[in-house]
Backbone as JSON Lines, residues from 0, in Angstrom:
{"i":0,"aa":"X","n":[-21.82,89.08,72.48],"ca":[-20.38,89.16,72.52],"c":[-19.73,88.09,71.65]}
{"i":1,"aa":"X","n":[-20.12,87.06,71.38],"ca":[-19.53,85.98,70.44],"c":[-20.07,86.2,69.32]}
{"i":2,"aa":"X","n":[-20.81,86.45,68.75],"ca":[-21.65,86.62,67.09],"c":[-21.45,87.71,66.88]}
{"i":3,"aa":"X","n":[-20.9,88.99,67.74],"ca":[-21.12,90.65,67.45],"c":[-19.44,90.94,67.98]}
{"i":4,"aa":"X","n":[-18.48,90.55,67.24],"ca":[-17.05,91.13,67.44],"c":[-17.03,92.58,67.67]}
{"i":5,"aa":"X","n":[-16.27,92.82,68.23],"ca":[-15.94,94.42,69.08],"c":[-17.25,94.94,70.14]}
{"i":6,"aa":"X","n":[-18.51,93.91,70.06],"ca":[-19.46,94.6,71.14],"c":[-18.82,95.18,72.32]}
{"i":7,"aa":"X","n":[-19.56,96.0,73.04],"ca":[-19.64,96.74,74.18],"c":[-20.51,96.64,74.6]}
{"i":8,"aa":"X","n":[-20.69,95.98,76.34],"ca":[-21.5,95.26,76.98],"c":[-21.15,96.43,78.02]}
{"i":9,"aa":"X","n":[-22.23,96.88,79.07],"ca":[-21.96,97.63,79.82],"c":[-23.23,96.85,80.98]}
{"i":10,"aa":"X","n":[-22.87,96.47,82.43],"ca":[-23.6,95.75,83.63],"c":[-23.34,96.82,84.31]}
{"i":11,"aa":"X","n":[-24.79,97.12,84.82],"ca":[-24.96,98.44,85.94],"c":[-25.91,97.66,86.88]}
{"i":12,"aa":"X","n":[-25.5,97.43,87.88],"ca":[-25.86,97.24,89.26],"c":[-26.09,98.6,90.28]}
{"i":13,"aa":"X","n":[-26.74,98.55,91.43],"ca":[-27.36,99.82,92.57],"c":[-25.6,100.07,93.06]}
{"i":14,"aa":"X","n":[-24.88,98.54,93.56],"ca":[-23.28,98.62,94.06],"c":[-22.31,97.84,93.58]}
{"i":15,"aa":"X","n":[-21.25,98.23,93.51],"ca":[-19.95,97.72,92.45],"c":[-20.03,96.44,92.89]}
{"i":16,"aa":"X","n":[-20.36,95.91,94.13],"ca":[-19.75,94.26,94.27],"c":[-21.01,93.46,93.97]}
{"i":17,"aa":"X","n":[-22.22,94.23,93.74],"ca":[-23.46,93.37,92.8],"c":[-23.04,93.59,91.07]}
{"i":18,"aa":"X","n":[-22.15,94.39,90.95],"ca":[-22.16,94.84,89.24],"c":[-20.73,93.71,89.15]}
{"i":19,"aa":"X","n":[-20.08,93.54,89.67],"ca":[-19.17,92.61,89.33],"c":[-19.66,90.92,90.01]}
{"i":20,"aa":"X","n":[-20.57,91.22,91.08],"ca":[-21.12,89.54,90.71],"c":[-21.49,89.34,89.49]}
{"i":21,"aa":"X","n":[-22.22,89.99,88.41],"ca":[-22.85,89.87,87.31],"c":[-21.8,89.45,86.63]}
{"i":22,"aa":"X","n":[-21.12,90.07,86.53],"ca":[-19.96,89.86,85.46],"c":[-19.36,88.91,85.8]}
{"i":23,"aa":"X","n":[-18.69,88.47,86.95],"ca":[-17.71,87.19,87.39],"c":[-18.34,85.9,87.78]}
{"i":24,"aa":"X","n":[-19.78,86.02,87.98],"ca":[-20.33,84.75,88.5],"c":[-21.59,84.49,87.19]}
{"i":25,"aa":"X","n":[-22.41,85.49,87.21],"ca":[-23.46,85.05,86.09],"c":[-22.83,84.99,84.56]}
{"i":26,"aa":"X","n":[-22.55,85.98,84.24],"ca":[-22.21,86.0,82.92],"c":[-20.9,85.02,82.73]}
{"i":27,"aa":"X","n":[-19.59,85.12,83.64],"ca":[-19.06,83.54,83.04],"c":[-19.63,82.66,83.37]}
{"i":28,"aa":"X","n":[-20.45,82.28,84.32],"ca":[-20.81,81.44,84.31],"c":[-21.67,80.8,83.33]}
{"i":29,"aa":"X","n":[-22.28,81.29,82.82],"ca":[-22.77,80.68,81.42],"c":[-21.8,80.63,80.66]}
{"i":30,"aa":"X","n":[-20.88,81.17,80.54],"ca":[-19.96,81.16,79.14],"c":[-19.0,80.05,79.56]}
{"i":31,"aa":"X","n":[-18.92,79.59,80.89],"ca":[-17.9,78.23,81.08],"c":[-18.87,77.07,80.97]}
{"i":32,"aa":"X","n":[-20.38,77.59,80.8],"ca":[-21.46,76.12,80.41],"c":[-21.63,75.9,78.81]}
{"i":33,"aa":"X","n":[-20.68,76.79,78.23],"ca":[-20.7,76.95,76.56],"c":[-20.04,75.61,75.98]}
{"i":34,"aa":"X","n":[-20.64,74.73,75.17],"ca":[-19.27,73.77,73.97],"c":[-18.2,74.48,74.42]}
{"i":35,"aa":"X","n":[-17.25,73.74,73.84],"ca":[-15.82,74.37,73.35],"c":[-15.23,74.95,72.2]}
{"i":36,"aa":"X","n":[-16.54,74.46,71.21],"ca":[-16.3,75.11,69.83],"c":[-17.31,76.95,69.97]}
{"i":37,"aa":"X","n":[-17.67,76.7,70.88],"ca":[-18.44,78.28,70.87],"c":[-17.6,79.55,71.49]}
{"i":38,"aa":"X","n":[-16.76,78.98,72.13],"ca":[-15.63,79.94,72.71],"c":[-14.48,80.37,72.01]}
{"i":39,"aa":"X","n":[-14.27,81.53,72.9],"ca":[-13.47,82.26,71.86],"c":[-11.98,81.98,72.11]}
{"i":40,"aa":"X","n":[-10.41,82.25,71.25],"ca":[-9.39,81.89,71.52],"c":[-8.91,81.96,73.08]}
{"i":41,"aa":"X","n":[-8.8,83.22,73.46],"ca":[-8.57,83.48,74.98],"c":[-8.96,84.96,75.29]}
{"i":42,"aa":"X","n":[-8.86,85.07,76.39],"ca":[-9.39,86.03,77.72],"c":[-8.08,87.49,76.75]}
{"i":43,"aa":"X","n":[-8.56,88.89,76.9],"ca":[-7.52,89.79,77.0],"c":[-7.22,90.46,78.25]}
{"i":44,"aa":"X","n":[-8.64,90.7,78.36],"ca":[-8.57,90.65,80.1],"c":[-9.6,90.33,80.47]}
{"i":45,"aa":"X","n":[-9.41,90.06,82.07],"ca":[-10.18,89.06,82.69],"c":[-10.43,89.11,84.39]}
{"i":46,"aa":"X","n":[-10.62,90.46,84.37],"ca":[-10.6,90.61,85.8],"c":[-12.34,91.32,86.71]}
{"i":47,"aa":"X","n":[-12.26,91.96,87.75],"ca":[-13.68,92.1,88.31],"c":[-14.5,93.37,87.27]}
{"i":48,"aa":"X","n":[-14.0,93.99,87.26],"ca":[-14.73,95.15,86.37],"c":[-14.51,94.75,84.51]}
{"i":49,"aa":"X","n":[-13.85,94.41,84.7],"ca":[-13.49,94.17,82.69],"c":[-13.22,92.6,82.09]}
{"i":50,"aa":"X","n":[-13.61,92.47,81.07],"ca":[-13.95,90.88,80.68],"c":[-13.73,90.96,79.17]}
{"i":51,"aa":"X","n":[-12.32,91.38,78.5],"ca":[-12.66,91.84,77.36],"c":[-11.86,90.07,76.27]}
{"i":52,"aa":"X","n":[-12.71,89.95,75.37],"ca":[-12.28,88.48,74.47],"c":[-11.23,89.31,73.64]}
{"i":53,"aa":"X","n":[-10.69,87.84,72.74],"ca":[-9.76,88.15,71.63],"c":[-10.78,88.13,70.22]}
{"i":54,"aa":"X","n":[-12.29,88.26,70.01],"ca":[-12.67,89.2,69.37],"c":[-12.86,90.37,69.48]}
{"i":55,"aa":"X","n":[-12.47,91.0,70.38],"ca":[-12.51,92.57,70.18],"c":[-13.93,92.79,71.27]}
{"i":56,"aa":"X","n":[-14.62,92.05,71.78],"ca":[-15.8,91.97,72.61],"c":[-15.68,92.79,73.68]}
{"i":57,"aa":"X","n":[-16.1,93.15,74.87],"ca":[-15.63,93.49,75.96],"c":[-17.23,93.63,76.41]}
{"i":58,"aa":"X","n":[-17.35,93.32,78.02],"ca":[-18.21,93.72,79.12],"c":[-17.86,93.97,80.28]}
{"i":59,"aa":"X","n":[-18.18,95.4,80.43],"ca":[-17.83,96.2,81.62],"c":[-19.03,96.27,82.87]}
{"i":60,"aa":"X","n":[-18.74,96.13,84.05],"ca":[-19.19,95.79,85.05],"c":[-18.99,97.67,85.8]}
{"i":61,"aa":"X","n":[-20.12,97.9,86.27],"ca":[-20.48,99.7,87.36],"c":[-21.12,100.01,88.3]}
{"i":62,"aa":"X","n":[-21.3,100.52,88.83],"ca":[-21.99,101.03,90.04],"c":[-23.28,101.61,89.01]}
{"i":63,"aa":"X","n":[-24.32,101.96,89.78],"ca":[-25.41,102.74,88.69],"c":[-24.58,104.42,88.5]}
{"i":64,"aa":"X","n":[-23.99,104.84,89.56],"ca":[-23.01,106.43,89.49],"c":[-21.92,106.02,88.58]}
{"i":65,"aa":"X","n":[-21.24,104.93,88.06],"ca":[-20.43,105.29,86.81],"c":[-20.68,104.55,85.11]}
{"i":66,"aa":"X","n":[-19.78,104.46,84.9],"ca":[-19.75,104.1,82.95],"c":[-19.93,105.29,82.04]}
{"i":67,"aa":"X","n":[-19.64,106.4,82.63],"ca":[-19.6,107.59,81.54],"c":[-18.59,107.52,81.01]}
{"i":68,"aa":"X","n":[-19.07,108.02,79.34],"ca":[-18.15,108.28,78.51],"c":[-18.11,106.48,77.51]}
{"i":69,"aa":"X","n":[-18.99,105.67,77.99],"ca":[-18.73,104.44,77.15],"c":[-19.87,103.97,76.18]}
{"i":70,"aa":"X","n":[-19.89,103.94,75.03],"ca":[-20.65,103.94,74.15],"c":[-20.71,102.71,74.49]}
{"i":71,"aa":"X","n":[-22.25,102.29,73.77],"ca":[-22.75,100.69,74.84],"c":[-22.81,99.97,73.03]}
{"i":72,"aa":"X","n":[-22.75,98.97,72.98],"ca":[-23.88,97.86,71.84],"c":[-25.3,97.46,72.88]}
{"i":73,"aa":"X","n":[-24.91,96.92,74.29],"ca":[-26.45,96.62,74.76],"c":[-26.13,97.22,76.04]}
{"i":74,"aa":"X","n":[-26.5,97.53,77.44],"ca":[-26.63,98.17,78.22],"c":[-27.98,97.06,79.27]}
{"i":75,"aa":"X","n":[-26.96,96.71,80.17],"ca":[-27.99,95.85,81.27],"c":[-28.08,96.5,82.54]}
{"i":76,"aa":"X","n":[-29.19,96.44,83.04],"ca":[-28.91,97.67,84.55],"c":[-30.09,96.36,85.15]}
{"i":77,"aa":"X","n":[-29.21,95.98,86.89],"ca":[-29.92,95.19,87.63],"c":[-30.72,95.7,88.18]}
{"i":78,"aa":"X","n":[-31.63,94.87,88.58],"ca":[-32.8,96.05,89.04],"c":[-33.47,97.75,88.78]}
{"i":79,"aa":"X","n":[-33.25,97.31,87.65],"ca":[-33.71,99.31,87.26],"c":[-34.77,99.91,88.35]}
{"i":80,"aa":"X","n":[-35.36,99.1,88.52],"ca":[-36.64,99.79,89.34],"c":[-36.35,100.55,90.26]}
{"i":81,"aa":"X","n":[-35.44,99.81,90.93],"ca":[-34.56,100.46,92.28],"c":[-33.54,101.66,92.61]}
{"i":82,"aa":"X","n":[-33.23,102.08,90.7],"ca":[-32.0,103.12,90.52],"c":[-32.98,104.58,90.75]}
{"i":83,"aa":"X","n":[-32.2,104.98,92.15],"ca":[-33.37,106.39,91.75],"c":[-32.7,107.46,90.56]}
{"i":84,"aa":"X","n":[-33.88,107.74,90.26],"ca":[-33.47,109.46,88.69],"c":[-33.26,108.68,87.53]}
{"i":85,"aa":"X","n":[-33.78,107.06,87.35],"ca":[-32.95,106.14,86.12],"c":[-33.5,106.89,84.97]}
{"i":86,"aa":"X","n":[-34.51,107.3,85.24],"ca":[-34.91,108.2,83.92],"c":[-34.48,109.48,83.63]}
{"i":87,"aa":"X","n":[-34.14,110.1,84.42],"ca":[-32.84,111.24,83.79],"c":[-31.8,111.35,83.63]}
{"i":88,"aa":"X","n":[-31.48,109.43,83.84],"ca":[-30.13,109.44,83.1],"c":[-29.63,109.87,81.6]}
C-alpha cells in the first residue's frame, strides 16, 4: 500500500469482527510503528471495514461470504484452512 499507489488490499476473515480486527488492530498497528517519513499525507477514510490513504491505496476488511465485485492487487484470507468451499471460490 505505500510503494504500490492505488493498491487494493482485500482482508477476509471466517467473521466480520475478526476481518476488521485485522484491519484496525494488526495492520494499523504496524503502520503507527512506521518512521514518520514512511507515512502517507492523511487517512481518506478510516473506519472498521475501509482504510483508504491519500495515495489512492485502500484495504478492505470481509466476512469470507463477501468482497464481490472487488478486483484485489493482493488478497489475504485468515485462516484459509478453516473457510469451507475456499476452493470453489
Amino acid at each position: 500500500m505505500l510503494f504500490y499507489p492505488s493498491a487494493t488490499i482485500l482482508l477476509f476473515s471466517r467473521r466480520d469482527e475478526e476481518a476488521t480486527d485485522m484491519l484496525k488492530n494488526k495492520l494499523r498497528g504496524m503502520y503507527d510503528r512506521l518512521p514518520e517519513w514512511l507515512k502517507v499525507q492523511h487517512f481518506e477514510t478510516d473506519n472498521d471495514h475501509q482504510w483508504q490513504w491519500s495515495n489512492g491505496s485502500r484495504c478492505l476488511a470481509f466476512p469470507t461470504t463477501g468482497g464481490d465485485s472487488y478486483t484485489a492487487t493482493l488478497v489475504i484470507i485468515d485462516e484459509a484452512d478453516l473457510v469451507p468451499d475456499l476452493a470453489s471460490s
